[in-house]
C-alpha positions as CSV (number, residue, x, y, z in Angstrom):
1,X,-34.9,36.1,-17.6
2,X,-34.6,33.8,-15.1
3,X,-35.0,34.3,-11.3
4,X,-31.9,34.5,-10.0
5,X,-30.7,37.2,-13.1
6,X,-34.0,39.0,-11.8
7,X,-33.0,39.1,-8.2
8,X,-29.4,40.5,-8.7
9,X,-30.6,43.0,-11.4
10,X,-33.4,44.3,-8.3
11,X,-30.5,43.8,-5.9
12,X,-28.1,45.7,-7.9
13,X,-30.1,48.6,-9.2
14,X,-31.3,48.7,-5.9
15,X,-28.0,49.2,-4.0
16,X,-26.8,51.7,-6.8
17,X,-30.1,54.1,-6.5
18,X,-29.3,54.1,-2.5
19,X,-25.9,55.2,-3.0
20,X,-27.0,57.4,-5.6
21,X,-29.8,59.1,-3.6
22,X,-26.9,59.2,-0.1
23,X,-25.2,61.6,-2.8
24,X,-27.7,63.3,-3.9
25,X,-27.3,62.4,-7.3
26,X,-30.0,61.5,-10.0
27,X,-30.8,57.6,-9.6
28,X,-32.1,57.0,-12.8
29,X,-28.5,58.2,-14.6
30,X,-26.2,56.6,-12.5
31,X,-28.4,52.7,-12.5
32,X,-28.0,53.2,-16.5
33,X,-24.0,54.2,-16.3
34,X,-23.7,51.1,-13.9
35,X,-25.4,48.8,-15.9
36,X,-24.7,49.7,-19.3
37,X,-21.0,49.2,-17.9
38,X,-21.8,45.7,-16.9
39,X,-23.3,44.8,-20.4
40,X,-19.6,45.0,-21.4
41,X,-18.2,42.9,-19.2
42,X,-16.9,39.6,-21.1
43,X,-18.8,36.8,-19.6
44,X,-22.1,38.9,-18.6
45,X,-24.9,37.1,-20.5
46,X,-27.5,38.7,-22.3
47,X,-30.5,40.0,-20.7
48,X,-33.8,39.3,-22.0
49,X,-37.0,41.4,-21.6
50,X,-40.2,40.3,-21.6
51,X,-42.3,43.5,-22.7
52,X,-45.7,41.9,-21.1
53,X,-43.8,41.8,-17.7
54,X,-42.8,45.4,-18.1
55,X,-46.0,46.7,-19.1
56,X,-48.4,44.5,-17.5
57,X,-46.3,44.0,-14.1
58,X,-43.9,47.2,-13.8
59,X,-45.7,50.4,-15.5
60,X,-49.3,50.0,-14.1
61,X,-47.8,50.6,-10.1
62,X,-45.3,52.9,-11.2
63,X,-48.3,55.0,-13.5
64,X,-50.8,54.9,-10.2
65,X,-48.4,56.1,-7.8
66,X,-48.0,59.0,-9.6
67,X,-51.3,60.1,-10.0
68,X,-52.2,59.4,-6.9
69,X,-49.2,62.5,-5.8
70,X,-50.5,64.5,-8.6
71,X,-53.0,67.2,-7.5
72,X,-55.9,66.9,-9.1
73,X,-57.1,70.6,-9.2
74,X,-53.7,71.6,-10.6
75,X,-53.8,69.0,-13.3
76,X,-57.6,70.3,-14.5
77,X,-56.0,73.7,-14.3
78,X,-53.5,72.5,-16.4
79,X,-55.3,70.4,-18.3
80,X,-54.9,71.9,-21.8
81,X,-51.4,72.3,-21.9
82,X,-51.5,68.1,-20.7
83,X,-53.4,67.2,-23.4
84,X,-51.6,69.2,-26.3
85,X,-47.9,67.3,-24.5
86,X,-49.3,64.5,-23.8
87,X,-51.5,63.5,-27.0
88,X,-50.5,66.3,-29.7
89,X,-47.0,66.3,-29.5
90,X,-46.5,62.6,-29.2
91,X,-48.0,62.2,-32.9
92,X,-46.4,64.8,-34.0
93,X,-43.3,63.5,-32.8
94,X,-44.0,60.1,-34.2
95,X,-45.1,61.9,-37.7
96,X,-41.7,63.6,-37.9
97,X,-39.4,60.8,-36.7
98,X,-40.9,58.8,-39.2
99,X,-40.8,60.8,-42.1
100,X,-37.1,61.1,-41.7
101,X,-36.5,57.8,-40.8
102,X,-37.6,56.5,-43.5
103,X,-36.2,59.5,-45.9
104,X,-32.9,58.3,-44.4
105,X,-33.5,54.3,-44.0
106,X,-36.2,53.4,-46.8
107,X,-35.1,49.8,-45.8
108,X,-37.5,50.2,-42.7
109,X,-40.4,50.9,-44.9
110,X,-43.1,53.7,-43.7
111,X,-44.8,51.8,-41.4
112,X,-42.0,50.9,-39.8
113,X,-40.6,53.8,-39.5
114,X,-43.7,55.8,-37.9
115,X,-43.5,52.6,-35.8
116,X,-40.1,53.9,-34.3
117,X,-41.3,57.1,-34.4
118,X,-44.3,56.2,-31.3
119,X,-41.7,53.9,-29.4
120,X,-39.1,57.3,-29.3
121,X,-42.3,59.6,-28.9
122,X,-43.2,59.7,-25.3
123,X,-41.1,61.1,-22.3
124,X,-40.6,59.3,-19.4
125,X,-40.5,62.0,-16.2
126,X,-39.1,60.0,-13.6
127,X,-35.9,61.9,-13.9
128,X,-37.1,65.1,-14.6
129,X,-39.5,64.9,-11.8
130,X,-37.1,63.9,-9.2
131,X,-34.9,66.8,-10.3
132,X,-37.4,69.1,-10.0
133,X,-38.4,68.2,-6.6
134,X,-34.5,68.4,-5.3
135,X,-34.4,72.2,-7.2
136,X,-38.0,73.6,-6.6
137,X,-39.2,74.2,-9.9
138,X,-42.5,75.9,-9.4
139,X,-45.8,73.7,-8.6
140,X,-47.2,74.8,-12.1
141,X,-44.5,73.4,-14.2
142,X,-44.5,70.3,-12.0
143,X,-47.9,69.7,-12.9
144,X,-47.6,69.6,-16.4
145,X,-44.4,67.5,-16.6
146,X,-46.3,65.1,-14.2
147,X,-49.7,65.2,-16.2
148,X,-47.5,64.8,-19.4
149,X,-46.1,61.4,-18.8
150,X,-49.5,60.1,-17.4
151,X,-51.5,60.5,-20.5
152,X,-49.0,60.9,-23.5
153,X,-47.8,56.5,-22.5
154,X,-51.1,56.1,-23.9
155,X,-51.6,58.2,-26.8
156,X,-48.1,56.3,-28.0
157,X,-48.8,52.5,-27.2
158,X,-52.4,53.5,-29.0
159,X,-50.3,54.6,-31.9
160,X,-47.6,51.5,-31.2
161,X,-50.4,48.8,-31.3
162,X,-51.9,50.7,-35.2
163,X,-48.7,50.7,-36.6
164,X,-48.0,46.9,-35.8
165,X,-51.2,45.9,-37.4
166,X,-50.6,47.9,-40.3
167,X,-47.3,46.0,-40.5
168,X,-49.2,42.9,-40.0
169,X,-51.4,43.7,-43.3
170,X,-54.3,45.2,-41.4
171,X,-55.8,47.8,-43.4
172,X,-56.7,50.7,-41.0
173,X,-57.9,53.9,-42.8
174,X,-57.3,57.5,-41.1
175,X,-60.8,57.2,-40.1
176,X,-60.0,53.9,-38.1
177,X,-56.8,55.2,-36.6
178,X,-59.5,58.2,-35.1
179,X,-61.5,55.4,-34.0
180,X,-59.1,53.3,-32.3
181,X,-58.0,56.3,-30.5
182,X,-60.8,57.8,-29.2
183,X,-62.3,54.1,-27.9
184,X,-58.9,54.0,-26.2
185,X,-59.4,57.0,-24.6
186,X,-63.3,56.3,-23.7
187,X,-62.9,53.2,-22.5
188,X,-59.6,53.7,-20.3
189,X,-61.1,56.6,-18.8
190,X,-64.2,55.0,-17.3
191,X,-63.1,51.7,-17.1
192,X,-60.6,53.5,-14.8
193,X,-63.2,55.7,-13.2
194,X,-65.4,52.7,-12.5
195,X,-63.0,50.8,-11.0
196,X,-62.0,53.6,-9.0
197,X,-65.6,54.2,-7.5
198,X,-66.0,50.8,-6.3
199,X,-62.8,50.4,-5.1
200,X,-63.4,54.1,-2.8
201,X,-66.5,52.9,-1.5
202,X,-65.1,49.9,0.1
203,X,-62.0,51.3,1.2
204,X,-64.1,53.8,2.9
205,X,-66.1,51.1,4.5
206,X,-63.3,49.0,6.1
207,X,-62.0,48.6,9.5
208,X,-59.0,46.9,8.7
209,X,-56.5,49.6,7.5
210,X,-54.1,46.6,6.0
211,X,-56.6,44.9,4.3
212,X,-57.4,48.9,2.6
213,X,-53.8,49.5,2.0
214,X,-53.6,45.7,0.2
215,X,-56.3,46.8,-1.7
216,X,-54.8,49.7,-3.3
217,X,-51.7,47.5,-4.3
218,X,-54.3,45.6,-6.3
219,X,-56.3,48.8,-8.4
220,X,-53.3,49.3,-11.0
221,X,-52.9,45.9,-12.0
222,X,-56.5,45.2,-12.5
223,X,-57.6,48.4,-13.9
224,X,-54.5,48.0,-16.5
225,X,-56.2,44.2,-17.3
226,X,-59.8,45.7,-17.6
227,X,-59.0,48.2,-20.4
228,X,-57.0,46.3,-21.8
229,X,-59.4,43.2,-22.3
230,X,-61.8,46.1,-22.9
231,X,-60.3,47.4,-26.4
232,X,-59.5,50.6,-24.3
233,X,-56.3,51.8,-23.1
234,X,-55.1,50.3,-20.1
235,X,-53.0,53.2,-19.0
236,X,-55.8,55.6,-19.2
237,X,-57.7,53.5,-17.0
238,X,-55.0,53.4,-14.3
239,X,-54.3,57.1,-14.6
240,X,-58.0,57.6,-14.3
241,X,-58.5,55.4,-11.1
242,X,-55.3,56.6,-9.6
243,X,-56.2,60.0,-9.8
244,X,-60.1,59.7,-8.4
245,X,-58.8,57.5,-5.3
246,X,-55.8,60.1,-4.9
247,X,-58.0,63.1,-4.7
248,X,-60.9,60.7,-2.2
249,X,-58.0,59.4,-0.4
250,X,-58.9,62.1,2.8
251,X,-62.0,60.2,2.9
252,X,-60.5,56.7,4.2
253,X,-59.1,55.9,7.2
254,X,-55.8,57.9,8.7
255,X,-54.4,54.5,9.4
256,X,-54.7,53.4,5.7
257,X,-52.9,56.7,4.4
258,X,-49.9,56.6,6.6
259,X,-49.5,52.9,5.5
260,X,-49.7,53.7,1.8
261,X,-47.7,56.5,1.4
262,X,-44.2,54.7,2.2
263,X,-45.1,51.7,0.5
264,X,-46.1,53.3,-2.6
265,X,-42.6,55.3,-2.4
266,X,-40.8,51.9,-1.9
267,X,-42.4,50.5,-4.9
268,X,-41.3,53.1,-6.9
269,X,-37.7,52.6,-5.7
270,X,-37.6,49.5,-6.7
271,X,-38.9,49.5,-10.5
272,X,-37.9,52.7,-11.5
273,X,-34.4,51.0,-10.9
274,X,-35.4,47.7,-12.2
275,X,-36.1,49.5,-15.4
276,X,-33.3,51.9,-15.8
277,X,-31.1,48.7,-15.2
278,X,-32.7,47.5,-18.2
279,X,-31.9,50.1,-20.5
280,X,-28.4,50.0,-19.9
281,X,-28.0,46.0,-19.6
282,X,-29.6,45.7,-22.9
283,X,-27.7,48.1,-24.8
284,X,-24.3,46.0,-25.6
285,X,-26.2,42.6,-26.8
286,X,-28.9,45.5,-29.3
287,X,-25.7,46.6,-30.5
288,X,-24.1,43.3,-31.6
289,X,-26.9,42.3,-32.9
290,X,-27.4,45.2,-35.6
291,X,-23.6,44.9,-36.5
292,X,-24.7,41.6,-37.7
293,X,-28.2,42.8,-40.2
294,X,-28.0,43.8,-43.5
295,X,-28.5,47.4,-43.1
296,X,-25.0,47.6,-40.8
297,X,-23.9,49.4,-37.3
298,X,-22.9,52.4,-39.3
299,X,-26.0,53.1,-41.0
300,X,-27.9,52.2,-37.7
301,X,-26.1,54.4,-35.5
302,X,-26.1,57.5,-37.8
303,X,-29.9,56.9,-38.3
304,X,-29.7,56.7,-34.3
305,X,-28.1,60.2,-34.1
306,X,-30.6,61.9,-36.4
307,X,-33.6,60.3,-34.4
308,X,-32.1,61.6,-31.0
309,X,-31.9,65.2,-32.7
310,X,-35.4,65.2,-33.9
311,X,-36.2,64.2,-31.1
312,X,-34.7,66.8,-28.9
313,X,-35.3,70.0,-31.5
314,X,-39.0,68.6,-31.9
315,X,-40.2,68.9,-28.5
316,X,-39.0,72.6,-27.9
317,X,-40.4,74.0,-31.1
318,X,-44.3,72.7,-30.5
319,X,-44.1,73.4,-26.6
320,X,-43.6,77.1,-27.6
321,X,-45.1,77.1,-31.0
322,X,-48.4,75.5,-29.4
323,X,-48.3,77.3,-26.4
324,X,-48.3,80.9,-27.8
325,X,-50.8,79.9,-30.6
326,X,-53.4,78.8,-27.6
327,X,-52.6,82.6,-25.7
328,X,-53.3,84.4,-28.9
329,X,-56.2,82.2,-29.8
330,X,-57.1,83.1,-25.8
331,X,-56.7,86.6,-26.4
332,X,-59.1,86.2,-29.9
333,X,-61.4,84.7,-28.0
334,X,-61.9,87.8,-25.4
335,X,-62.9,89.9,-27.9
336,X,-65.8,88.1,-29.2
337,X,-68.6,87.9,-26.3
338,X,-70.2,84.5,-27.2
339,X,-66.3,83.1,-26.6
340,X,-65.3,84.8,-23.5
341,X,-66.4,82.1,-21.7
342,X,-64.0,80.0,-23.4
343,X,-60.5,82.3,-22.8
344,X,-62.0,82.1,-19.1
345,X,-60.7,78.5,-19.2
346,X,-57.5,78.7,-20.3
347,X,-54.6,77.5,-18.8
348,X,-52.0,79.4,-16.5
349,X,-49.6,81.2,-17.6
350,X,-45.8,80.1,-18.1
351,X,-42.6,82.2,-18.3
352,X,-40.7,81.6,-21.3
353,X,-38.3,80.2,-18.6
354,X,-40.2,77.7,-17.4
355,X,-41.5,76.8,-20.9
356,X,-37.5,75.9,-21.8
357,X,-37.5,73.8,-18.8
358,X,-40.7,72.0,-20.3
359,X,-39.2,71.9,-23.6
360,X,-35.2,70.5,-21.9
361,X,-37.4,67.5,-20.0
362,X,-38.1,64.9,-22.8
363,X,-36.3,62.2,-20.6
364,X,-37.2,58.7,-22.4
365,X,-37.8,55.7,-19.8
366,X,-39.7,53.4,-19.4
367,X,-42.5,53.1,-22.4
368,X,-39.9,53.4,-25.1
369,X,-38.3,50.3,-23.2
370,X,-41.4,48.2,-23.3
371,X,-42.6,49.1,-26.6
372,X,-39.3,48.4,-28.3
373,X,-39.1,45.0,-26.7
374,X,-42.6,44.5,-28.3
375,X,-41.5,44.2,-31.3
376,X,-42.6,41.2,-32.9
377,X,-39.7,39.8,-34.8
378,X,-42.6,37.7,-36.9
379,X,-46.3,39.1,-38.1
380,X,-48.8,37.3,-40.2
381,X,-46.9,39.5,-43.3
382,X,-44.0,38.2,-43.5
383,X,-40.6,39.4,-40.9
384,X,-40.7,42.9,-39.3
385,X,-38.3,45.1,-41.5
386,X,-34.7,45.9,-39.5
387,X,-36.3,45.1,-36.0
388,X,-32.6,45.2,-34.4
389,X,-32.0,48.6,-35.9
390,X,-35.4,49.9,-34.2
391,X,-34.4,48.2,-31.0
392,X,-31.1,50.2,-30.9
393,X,-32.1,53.5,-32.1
394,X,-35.0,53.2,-29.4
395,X,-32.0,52.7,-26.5
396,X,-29.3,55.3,-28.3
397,X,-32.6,57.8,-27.6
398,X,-33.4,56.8,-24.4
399,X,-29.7,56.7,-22.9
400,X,-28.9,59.8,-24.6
401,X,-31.5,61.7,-23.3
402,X,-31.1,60.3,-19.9
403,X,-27.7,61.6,-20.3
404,X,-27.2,65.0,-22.1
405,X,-31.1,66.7,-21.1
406,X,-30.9,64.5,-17.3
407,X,-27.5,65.9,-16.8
408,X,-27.7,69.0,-17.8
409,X,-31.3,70.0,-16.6
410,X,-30.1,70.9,-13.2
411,X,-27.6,73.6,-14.6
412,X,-30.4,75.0,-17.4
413,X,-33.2,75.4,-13.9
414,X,-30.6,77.3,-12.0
415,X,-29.2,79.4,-15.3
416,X,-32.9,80.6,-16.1
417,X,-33.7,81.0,-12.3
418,X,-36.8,78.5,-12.7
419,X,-36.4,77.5,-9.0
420,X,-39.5,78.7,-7.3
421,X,-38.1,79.6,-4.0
422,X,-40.9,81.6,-2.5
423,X,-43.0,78.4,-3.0
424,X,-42.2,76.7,0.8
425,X,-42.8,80.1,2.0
426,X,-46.5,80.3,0.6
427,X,-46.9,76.8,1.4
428,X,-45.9,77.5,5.3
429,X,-48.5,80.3,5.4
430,X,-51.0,78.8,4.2
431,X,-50.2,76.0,6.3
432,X,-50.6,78.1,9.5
433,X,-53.9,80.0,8.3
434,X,-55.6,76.8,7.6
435,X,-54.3,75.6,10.7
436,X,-55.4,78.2,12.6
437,X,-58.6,78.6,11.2
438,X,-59.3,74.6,12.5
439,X,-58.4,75.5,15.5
440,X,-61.3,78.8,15.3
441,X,-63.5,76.5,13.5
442,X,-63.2,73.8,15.8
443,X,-63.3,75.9,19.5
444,X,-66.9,77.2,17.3
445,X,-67.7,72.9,17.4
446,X,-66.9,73.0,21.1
447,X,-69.1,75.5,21.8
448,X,-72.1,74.1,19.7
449,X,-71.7,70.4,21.4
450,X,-70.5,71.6,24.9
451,X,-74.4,71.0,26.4
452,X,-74.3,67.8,24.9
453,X,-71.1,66.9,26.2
454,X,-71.4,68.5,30.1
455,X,-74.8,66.1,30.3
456,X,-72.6,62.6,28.9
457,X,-69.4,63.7,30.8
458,X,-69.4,66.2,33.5
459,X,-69.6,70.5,33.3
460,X,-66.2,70.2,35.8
461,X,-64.4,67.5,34.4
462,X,-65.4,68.5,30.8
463,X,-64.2,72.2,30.6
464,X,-61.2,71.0,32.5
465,X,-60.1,68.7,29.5
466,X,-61.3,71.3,26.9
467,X,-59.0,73.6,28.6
468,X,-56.4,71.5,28.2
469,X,-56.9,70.3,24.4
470,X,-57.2,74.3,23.3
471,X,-54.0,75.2,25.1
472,X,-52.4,72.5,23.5
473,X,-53.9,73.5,19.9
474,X,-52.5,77.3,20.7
475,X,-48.9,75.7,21.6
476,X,-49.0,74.0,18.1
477,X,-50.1,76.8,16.3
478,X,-47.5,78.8,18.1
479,X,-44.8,76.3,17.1
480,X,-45.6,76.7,13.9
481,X,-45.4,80.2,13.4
482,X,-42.1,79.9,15.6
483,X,-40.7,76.9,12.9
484,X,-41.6,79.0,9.6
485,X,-40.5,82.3,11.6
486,X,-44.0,84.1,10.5
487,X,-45.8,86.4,12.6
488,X,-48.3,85.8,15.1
489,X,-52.0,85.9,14.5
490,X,-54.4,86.5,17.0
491,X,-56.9,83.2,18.2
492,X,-59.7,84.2,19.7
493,X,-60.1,82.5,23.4
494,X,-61.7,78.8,23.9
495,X,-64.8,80.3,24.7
496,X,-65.2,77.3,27.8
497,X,-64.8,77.9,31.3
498,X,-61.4,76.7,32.6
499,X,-61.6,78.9,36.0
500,X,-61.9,76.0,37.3
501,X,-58.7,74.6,37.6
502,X,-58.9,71.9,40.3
503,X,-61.7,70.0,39.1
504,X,-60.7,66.4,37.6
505,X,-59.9,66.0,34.1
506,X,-61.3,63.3,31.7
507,X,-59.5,60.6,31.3
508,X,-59.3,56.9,29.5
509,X,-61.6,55.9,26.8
510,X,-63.8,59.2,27.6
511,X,-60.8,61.6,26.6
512,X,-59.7,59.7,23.8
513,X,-63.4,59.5,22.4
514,X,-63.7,63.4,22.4
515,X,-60.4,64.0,20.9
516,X,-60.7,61.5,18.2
517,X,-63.9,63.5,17.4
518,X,-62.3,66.8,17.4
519,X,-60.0,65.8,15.3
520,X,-62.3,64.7,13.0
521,X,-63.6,67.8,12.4
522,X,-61.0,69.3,11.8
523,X,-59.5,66.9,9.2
524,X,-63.5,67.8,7.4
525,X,-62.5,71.5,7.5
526,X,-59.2,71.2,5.4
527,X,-61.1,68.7,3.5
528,X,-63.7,71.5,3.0
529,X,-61.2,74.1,2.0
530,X,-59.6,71.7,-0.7
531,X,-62.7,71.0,-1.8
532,X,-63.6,74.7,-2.3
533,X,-60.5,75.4,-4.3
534,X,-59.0,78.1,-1.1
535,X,-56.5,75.0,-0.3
536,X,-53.9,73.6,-2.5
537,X,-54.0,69.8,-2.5
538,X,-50.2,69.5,-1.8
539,X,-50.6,71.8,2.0
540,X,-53.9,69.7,2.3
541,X,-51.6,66.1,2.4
542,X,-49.0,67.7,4.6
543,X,-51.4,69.2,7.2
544,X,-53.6,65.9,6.7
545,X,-50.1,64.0,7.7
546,X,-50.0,65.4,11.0
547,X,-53.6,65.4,12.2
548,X,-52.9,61.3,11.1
549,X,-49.7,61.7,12.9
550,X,-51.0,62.9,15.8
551,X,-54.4,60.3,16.2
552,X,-52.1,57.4,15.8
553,X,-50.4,58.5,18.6
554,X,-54.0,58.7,20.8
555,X,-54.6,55.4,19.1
556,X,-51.7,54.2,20.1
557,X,-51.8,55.5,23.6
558,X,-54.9,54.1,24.3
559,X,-54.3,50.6,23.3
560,X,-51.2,50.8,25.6
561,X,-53.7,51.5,28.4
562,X,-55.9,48.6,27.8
563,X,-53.2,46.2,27.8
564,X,-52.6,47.7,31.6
């Protein structure tokens, strides 16, 4: 791919995912129906991937920016259900497609075959997420869809990278293929963690809030390369630094996070439609070339349509299978004293409502994409068996998907009532309590310091500006209750005297120093909060965004004043 075909395809998928989000459409579907109509238009040349570019260059950023959204107290909440998606049904996906893929195609031979079976296995939920978002499916289910697709890209491209050595005549034992996987998982994890520590402390440290921000851009690409070059897996280790600087990401500068956030979205813009463009550009050239192999379009394409049922019946039948296995083995466990402990842990509970929903979002994206590109058509054995034919069965999954579960997703939330609508409602409340209880916590802050700060700025001037600040923290509050139409609460008074009305108020660099400090402490309160699990981490970011809001607008005010 050259670089004019790369700038039209990032110009053209980005043009259609703006007209598609104007409409409120899902981007992902209509990039692949635009594209895979150009793939048919005579004279359009054939696209070529480079699977290093998509997996070395496109899925680390797009893998860090979402776990740097995802809440990290939901996901450990969630954490069983997340490991059996995103590493126990991936191999038994990739079993089962395999097995009857190669009952079906014996041409592809069993390695082969389970080789198809890990590039199919793992669900993409860029699609599904956005969907979600738009409908309100409840936080819970979010989570797990979320957590999913960060870990189970791994537990396939382990299982990809076994199943082309085997091809290649290494001879791995079931004992090795344990081994491969759990070094993949122990060194991703804290190569990721590693990188994420350092990369904390001296984001915490700078001044400069671009040079911070520029940092960030950097973590996924280089954690990806250290567990990588590390024998480890490189999407682990992004997941695993994404989601230690997403949940210390209160800790740097406000300037840093309000830079971040929209570049990170714009990032995301960009490749998820890059990729999606892929899919369907590369669908028309896969298809010629299997009409051409020995085995035949006919035989491809029905082994295409088995694989795609598989892979949708699969996926429901393990998410409730598993799930209700780990609730009775829960409820087991509560009878026997030395396990209780255990059943204490488990996991939250899901409606069999939102369990379909799970089971109705196996969206393949961008993974299968990359992994089928990989492909060698050459190993040191000898020609990998009916390559073409694994190339288009991995598409006719991925657009089919896309298309009959994307499509039809939004109708299946709204027919089982998924939709959590009281969810905004909670999240307004608790919104206004922790913001109210800053605003008690912080008048208690005023009243510890105000000695120290009538001897560096005046008794008069100070209560006068104190006065001032509160009234202005009760308006907020106020507008707040007013905007979510909840009812009052009472505030106790500012504790300060402000009888005394006339005297001057601070002003300058004086006013702006106290502020910035009071606002301080109240960003370590909601910090506090999260931190002691009576927060959820998704208020925490939106009452964080304000209090940023709010001191770049001091900030900003008083640089306008020096330049006077």
């Amino acid at each position: 791919m050259n670089t004019p075909e790369l700038l039209l395809i990032l110009a053209g998928s980005l043009a259609v995912s703006a007209f598609a989000r104007w409409r409120g459409w899902p981007a992902p579907l209509l990039v692949v129906a635009v594209a895979l109509g150009v793939s048919f238009i005579p004279g359009i040349p054939p696209v070529e991937i480079d699977s290093e570019v998509i997996l070395t260059v496109v899925l680390p950023p797009l893998l860090y920016s979402a776990a740097l959204d995802v809440s990290f107290q939901n996901f450990t909440q969630s954490v069983r259900h997340i490991r059996r998606l995103g590493v126990g049904l991936v191999i038994v996906t990739t079993v089962v497609v395999g097995l009857i893929a190669y009952w079906i195609v014996p041409e592809l031979t069993l390695p082969g075959a389970l080789l198809l079976g890990a590039i199919v296995a793992p669900p993409d939920a860029v699609s599904a997420a956005a969907i979600g978002r738009r409908l309100g499916l409840p936080r819970g289910v979010m989570t797990v869809l979320s957590g999913e697709s960060l870990i189970n890209d791994a537990a396939a491209l382990t299982l990809f990278r076994v199943f082309i050595a085997i091809i290649g005549g290494s001879a791995l034992s079931f004992g090795g293929v344990i081994g491969t996987f759990v070094l993949a998982i122990v060194v991703g994890v804290v190569v990721g963690l590693a990188i994420g520590v350092v990369v904390q402390f001296v984001r915490v440290r700078l001044r400069d809030s671009v040079v911070a921000a520029t940092l960030g851009l950097l973590v996924p690409f280089g954690a990806y390369a250290a567990g990588e070059a590390l024998h480890g897996s490189g999407v682990l280790a992004v997941v695993a630094a994404g989601l230690y600087i997403g949940y210390n990401s209160p800790k740097t500068g406000y300037e840093t996070r309000l830079q971040e956030r929209p570049v990170w979205s714009s990032i995301d813009l960009l490749f998820e439609g890059f990729v999606f463009a892929l899919i369907g550009l590369q669908v028309f050239s896969v298809t010629q070339n299997v009409a051409s192999n020995s085995l035949g379009l006919a035989k491809s394409i029905g082994l295409a349509a088995a694989v795609f049922a598989v892979v949708i019946l699969v996926r429901p039948v393990f998410v409730y299978t598993a799930y209700f296995r780990a609730r009775w083995q829960a409820r087991a466990q509560k009878k026997i004293p030395i396990l209780r402990h255990l059943a204490s842990k488990h996991e939250p509970e899901l409606s069999w409502q939102e369990l379909a929903v799970i089971s109705w979002s196996g969206m393949r994206g961008v993974v299968t994409l990359a992994a089928a590109a990989a492909v060698p058509v050459v190993t040191a054995a000898g020609p990998v068996a009916q390559r073409d034919t694994i190339n288009l069965v991995a598409f006719v999954v991925t657009i089919g998907t896309l298309i009959v579960q994307g499509l039809s997703l939004p109708w299946v939330i709204r027919r089982l009532s998924v939709a959590d609508l009281g969810q905004a409602e909670r999240d307004a409340e608790d919104e206004v309590r922790i913001f109210e209880r800053s605003v008690r916590e912080t008048k208690d802050y005023i009243d510890e310091h105000h000695d120290e700060w009538a001897a560096r700025y005046g008794t008069a001037e100070l209560d006068r500006s104190l006065g001032t600040l509160i009234s202005q923290f009760e308006r907020q509050v106020a507008v707040l209750l007013d905007e979510h139409d909840l009812e009052e609460q009472d505030i106790d008074s500012a504790g300060v005297d402000t009888s005394t009305v006339r005297a001057p108020r601070l002003s300058g660099p004086e006013l702006t120093e106290l502020r910035r400090e009071l606002l301080d402490h109240r960003r370590s309160i909601i910090i506090r909060e999260r931190n002691n699990g009576e927060l959820d981490e998704e208020v925490m970011r939106s009452v964080l965004r304000g209090i940023d809001s709010e001191q770049l607008a001091l900030d900003t005010s008083a640089m306008t004043r020096n330049r006077r």
